[in-house]
C-alpha positions as CSV (number, residue, x, y, z in Angstrom):
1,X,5.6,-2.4,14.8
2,X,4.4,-0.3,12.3
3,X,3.9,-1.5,9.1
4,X,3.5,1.5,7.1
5,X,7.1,2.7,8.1
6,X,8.6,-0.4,6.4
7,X,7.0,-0.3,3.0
8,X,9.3,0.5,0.0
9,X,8.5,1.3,-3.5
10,X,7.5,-1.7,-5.1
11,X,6.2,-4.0,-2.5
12,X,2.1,-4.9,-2.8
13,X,-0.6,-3.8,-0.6
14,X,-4.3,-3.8,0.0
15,X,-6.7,-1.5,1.3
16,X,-8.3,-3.0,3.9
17,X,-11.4,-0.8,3.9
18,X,-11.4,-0.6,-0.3
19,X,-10.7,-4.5,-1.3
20,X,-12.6,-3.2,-4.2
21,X,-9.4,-1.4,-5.3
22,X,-7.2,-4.5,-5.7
23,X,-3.5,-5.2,-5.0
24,X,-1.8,-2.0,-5.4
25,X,2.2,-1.5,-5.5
26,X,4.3,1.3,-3.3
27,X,5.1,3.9,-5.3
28,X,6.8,6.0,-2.4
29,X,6.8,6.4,1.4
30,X,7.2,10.2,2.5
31,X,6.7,11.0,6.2
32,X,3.8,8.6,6.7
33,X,2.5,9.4,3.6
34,X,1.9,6.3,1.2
35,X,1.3,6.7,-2.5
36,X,0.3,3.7,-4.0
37,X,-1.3,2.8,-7.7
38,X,-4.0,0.6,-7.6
39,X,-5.3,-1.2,-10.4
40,X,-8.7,-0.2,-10.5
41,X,-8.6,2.7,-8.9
42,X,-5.2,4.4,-10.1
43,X,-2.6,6.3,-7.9
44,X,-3.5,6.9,-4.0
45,X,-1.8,8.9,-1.4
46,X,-3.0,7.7,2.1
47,X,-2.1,8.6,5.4
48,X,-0.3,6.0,6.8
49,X,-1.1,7.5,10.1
50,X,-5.2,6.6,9.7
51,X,-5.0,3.6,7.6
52,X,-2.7,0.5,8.1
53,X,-2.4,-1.2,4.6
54,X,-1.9,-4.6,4.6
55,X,1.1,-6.4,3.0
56,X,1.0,-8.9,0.2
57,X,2.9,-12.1,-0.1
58,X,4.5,-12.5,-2.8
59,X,5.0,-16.7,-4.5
60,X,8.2,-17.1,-5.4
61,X,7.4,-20.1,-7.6
């Protein structure tokens, strides 16, 4: 399964070739294309078809 096609604005990723960047959160998720706003290096659109971002847990405590 994709991952990319299931994230939602909101949710929490990382970059895995920029762990530099931080956690970011989903902004939007337009035909494969990602934006996300990163902490330390502001808003990113990536192609979801190149790069597979990888999804943050959340603790619910």
């Amino acid at each position: 399964m994709d991952l990319n096609s299931v994230l939602e604005p909101g949710m929490l990723v990382r970059h895995p070739g920029q762990p530099d960047w931080g956690v970011g959160q989903v902004q939007s998720n337009i035909a494969g294309r990602v934006t996300v706003n990163f902490p330390d290096q502001g808003k990113v659109v990536i192609d979801g078809n190149r790069v597979m971002l990888m999804l943050v847990s959340v603790d619910p405590s």
